[in-house]
C-alpha positions in Angstrom: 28.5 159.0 156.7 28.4 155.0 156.9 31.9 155.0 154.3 33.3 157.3 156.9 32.7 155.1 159.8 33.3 152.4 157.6 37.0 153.4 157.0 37.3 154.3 160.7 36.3 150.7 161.8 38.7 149.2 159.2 41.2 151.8 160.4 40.7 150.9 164.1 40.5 146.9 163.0 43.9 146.8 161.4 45.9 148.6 163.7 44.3 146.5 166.5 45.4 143.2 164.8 48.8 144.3 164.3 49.4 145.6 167.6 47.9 142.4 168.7 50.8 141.0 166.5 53.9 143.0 167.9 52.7 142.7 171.2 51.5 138.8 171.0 54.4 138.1 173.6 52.3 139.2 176.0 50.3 135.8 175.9 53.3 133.6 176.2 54.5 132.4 179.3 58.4 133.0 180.7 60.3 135.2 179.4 58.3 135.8 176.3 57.2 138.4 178.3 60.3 140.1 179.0 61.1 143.3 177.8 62.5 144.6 174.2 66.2 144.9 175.2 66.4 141.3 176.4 64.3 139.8 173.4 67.1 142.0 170.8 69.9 140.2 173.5 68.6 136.3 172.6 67.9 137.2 169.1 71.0 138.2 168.7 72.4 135.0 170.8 69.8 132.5 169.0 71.6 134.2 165.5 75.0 133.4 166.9 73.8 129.7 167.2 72.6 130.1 163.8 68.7 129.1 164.8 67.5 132.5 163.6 67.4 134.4 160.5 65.4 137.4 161.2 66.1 141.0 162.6 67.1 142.0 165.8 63.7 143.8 166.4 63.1 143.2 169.9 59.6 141.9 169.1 58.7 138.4 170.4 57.0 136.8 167.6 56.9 133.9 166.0 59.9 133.6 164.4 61.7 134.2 167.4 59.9 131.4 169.4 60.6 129.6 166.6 64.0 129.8 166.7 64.3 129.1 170.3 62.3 125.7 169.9 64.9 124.7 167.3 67.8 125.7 169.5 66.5 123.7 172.4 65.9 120.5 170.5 69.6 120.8 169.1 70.2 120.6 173.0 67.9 118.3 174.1 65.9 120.6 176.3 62.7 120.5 176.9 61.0 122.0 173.6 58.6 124.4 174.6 59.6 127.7 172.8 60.3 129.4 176.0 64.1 130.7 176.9 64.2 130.4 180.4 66.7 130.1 182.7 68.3 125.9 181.3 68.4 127.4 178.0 69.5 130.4 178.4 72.3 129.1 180.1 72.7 126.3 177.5 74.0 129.9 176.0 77.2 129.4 177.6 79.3 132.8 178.5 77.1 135.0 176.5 74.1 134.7 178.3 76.0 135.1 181.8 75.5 138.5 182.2 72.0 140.1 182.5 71.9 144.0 181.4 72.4 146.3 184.4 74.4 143.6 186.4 77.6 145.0 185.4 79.5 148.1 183.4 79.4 147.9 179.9 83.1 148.7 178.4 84.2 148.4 175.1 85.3 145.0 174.7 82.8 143.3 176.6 80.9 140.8 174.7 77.3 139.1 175.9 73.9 139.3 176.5 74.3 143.2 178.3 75.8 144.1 175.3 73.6 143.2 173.1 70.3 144.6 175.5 72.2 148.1 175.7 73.0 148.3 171.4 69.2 147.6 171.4 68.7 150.6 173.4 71.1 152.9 171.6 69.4 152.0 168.6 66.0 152.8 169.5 67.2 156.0 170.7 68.3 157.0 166.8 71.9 156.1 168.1 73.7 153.8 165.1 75.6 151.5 166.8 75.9 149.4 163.2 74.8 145.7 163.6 73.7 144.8 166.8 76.2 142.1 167.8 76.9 141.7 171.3 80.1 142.7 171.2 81.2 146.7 172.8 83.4 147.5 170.0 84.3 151.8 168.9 81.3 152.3 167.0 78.8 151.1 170.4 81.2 153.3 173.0 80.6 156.1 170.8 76.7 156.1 170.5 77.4 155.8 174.7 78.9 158.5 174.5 76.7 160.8 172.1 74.0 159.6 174.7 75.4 160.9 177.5 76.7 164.2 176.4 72.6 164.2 174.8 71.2 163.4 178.4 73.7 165.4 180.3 75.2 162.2 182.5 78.9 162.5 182.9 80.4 161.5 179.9 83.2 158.3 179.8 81.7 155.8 177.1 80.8 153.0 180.1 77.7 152.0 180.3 76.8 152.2 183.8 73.1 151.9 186.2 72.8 155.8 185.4 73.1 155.3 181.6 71.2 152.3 181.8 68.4 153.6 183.8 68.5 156.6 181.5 68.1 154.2 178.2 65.4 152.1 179.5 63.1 155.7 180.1 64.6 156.9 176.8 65.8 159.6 178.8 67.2 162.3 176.3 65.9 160.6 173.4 64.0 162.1 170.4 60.7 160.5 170.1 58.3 161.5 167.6 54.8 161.4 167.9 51.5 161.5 165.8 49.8 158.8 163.4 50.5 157.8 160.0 48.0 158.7 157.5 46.1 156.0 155.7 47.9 153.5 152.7 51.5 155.4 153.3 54.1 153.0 152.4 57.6 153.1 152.9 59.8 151.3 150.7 56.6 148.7 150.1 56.4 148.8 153.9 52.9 150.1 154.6 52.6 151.4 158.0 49.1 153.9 156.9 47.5 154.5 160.6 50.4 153.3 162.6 51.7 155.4 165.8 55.0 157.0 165.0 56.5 155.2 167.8 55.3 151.7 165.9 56.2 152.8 162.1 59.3 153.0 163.3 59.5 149.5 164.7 58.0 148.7 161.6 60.7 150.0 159.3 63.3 148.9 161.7 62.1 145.0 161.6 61.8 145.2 158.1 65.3 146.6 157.5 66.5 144.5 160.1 66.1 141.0 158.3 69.2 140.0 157.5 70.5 139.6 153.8 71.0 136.1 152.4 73.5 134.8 150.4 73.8 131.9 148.6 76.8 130.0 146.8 78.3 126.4 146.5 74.9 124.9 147.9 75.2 127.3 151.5 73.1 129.7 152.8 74.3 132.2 155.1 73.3 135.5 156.8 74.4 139.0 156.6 73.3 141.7 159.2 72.4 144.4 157.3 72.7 147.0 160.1 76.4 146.1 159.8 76.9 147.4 156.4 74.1 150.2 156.5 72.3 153.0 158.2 68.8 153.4 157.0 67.4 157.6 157.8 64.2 156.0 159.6 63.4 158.5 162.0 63.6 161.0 158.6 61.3 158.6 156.7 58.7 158.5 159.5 58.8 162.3 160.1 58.2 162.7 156.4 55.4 159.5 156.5 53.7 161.6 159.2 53.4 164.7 157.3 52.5 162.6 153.7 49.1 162.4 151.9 47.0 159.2 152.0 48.2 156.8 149.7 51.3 158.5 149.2 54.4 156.0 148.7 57.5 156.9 149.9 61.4 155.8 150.0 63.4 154.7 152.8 66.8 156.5 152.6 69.5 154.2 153.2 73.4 156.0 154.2 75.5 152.6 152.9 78.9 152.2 154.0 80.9 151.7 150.9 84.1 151.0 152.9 82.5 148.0 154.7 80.8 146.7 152.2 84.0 146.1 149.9 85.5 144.7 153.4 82.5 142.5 153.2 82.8 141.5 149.9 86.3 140.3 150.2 86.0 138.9 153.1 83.1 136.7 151.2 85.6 136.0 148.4 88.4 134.6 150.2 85.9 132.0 152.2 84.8 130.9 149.1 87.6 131.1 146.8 91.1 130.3 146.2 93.5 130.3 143.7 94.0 127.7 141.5 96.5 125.2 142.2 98.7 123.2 139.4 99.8 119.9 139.2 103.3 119.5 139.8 105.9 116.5 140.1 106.1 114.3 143.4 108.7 112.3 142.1 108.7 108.7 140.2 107.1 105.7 141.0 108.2 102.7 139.3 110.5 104.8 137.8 107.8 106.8 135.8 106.7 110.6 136.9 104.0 111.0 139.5 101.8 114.2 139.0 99.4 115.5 141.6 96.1 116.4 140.7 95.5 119.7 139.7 92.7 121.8 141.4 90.4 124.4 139.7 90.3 127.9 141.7 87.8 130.4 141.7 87.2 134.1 142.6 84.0 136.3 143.7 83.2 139.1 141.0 83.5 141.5 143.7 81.7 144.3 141.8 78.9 142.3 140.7 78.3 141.1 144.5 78.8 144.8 146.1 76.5 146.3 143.2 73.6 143.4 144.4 74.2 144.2 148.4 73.4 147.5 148.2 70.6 146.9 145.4 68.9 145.0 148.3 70.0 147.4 151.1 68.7 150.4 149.5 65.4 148.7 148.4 64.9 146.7 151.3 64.8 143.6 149.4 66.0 140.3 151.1 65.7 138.0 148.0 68.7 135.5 148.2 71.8 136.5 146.6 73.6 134.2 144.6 77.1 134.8 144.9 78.5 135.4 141.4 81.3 132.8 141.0 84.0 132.6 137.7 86.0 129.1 138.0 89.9 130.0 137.4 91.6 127.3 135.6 95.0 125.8 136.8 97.5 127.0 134.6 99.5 123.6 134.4 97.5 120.1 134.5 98.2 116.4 134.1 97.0 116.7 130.4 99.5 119.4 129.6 102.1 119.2 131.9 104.7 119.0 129.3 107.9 117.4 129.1 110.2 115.3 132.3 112.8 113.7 131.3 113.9 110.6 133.5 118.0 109.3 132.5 118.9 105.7 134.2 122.4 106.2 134.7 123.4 102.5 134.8 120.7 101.7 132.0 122.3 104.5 129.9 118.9 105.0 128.6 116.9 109.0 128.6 113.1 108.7 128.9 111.2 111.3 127.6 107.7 111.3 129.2 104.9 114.2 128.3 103.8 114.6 131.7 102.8 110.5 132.9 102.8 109.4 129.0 106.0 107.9 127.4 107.1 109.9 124.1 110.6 107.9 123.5 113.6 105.8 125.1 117.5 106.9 123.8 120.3 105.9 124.4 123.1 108.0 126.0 125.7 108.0 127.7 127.0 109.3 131.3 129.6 109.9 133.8 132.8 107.7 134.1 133.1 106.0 138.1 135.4 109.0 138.9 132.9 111.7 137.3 129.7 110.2 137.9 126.6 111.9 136.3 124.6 113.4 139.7 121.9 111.9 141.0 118.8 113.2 142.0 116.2 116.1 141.0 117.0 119.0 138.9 115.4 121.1 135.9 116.7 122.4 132.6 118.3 125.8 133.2 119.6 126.7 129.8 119.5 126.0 126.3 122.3 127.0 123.7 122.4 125.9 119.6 126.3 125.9 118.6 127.6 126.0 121.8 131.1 127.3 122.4 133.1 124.6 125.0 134.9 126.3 128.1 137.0 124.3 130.5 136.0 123.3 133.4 138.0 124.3 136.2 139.1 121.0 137.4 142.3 118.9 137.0 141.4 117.2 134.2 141.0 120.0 132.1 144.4 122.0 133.1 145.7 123.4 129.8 142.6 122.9 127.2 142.4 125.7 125.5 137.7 126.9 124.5 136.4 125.2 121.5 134.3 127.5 119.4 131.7 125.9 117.6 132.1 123.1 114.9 132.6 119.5 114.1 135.2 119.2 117.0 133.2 120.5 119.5 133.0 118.3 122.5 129.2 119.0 122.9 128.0 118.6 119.5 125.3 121.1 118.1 123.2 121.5 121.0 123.3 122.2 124.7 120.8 121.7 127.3 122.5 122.7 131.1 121.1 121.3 134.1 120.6 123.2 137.2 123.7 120.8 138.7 126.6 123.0 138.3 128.5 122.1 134.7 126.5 119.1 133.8 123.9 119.2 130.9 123.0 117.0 128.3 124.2 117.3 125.3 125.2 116.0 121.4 128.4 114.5 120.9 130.8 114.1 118.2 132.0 111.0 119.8 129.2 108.1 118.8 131.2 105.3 120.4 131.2 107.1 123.6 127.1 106.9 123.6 125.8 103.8 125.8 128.8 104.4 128.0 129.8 105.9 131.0 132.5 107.7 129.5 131.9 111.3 129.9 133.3 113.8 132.7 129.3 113.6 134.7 127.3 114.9 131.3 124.7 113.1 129.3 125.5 112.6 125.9 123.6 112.0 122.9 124.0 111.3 119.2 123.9 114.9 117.6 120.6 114.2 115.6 118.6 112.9 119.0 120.0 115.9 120.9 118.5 118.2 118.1 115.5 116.0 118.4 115.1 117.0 122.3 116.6 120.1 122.5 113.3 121.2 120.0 110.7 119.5 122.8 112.3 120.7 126.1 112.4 124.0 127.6 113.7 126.2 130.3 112.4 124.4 133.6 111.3 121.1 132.2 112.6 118.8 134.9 115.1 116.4 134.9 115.5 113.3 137.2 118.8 111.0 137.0 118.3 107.7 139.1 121.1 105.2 139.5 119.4 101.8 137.6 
């Protein structure tokens, strides 16, 4: 008899301090005291300022207060951990309208918004996360709520559908206690009301993941990406054995989560970017710095969201992160090849590092070489020699390839049309400008370079 009365006073003692917990607004002054809609609307609001990190639970507590001191320090307010009307309207437009002071329509964003997705919720109506922003999925809990409570049905929120939400009108509330030591998903909510394990399972679901990578935390609501069965789970908590432990079904939306995920890799990540030539300073090759990328393992990050959605864990996710190297860097660049025209001289750098000077020789003052920026574009061993079609060449018959050719054993053509740098059987005509706008070489040094160059290896004629 005394264990018995015993386990009804603890019984009685425990759901007295929690109810003293959930309800402990009532002892703060303001708007602590207003109701649960308008406490879900500046959670939601003191989330968007990013002064709160817990769920959008309608309750009050001391997180929330919390939050609202921080927010009104940030702007220099008077701190006293009550919204009223300065800091609400330190809010700006989301805060302007007050639910039941207009029409909800999809669209809308604000405060309202936010009160009536509260609402929809707590009448077993999934309106995803609660947001403050009337988008499909809150119009068409609207309208499943008016079709359920008989109002004429048109997906607006008016003072009819309002009225009706704040009497949860039409809704399916259960009833009956919890037995004693039931938990739910590690949430125990043993001798609770059915009306307050369900607040209990929805606060605890409601805390928002957290996600961790390059030294930032951020939040992600987890109503956004999930639909946890609660009403199920209390309904079967209410019919349980003491002590029994039970699991939370959570209905995950694949879909959004691999939105989510993506969305997470391409605020984080990028490709990698190469170095690449600017141009020459002091007539040696700039390079930019080349920047590592990185990407997200997407599967590894979806596979940990939904470990914590399903479990209700809210551990902080680290971000799983593989670096993506650049595929071209200052270190191996490779080859650009800078000719001085008037110098007859080729410089052959390996990216900014000098390998070798040679001499050559260029274009005559009526076939100049071309100036400017251009890139290897073709590379032939015994090449055959076609005329050019220009005056000076009228009659000239191909040259296959041998010790007359004109362009020696090797060939490497430029991007500039008919100009290329190649060996030549004429060695006095090296050091000159001579030629018809090629770059010639001695055979040997043109073998030499044509082994260290390659398609695209860029090539940079300046007039000194």
């Amino acid at each position: 008899m005394d264990d018995r009365r015993g386990r009804r006073f603890s019984e009685i003692l425990r759901a007295a301090i929690l109810l003293a917990c959930l309800t402990g607004a009532l002892l703060l002054p303001g708007f602590a005291r207003a109701g649960a809609p308008d406490v879900a609307a500046i959670q939601v609001a003191l989330r968007i300022r990013g002064t709160y990190g817990g769920g959008i639970d309608g309750i009050f507590g001391a997180e929330t207060q919390a939050a609202v001191r921080r927010f009104q320090r940030s702007k220099g307010l008077v701190v006293d951990g009550d919204p009223g009307p300065r800091t609400r309207a330190a809010f700006g437009p989301f805060a302007r309208h007050r639910l039941g002071s207009r029409p909800v329509r999809p669209g809308m964003f604000g405060w309202d918004v936010a009160a009536l997705q509260y609402l929809l919720g707590r009448c077993e109506l999934s309106v995803g996360a609660i947001d403050g922003v009337s988008g499909p999925r809150t119009r068409t809990a609207v309208v499943r709520y008016q079709q359920r409570a008989r109002f004429f049905v048109d997906g607006v929120a008016g003072e009819k559908t309002i009225a009706g939400l704040r009497r949860a009108h039409g809704c399916r509330a259960l009833t009956g206690t919890v037995p004693h030591r039931v938990t739910v998903s590690g949430v125990d909510i043993g001798g609770l009301s059915a009306r307050w394990a369900s607040i209990a399972l929805h606060s605890a679901f409601a805390k928002p993941l957290r996600l961790r990578a390059h030294g930032h935390l951020w939040l992600a609501d987890p109503e956004g990406l999930a639909r946890p069965e609660i009403p199920t789970a209390v309904r079967r908590a209410l019919h349980a054995p003491p002590g029994d432990v039970l699991k939370l079904r959570v209905v995950v939306r694949q879909g959004t989560v691999r939105r989510y995920v993506g969305d997470v890799g391409a605020r984080l990540c990028g490709p990698p970017v190469s170095a690449r030539l600017l141009g020459l300073r002091s007539l040696r090759p700039s390079i930019s710095r080349a920047r590592a990328g990185c990407r997200v393992r997407r599967s590894s990050l979806a596979g940990a969201l939904v470990g914590r959605l399903a479990r209700l864990g809210r551990s902080v996710i680290h971000v799983p992160i593989e670096r993506i190297r650049p595929a071209k860097t200052r270190a191996n660049f490779g080859s650009v090849i800078v000719v001085r025209r008037r110098s007859h001289r080729l410089y052959l750098y390996r990216g900014v590092e000098l390998v070798r000077v040679l001499k050559v020789g260029t274009g005559r003052r009526s076939f100049p070489s071309p100036l400017g920026r251009f890139e290897i574009a073709s590379k032939i061993r015994r090449p055959w020699w076609y005329p050019p079609s220009s005056t000076w060449a009228e009659g000239l018959q191909p040259i296959p390839p041998g010790p007359g050719n004109p362009l020696g054993t090797r060939w490497m053509g430029l991007s500039a049309r008919g100009i290329g740098i190649h060996g030549t059987p004429d060695a006095a005509s090296v050091g000159y400008s001579r030629s018809h706008g090629c770059v010639r070489m001695f055979p040997r040094q043109a073998a030499w370079l044509f082994s260290r160059v390659r398609i695209g290896t860029p090539v940079i004629i300046v007039p000194v």
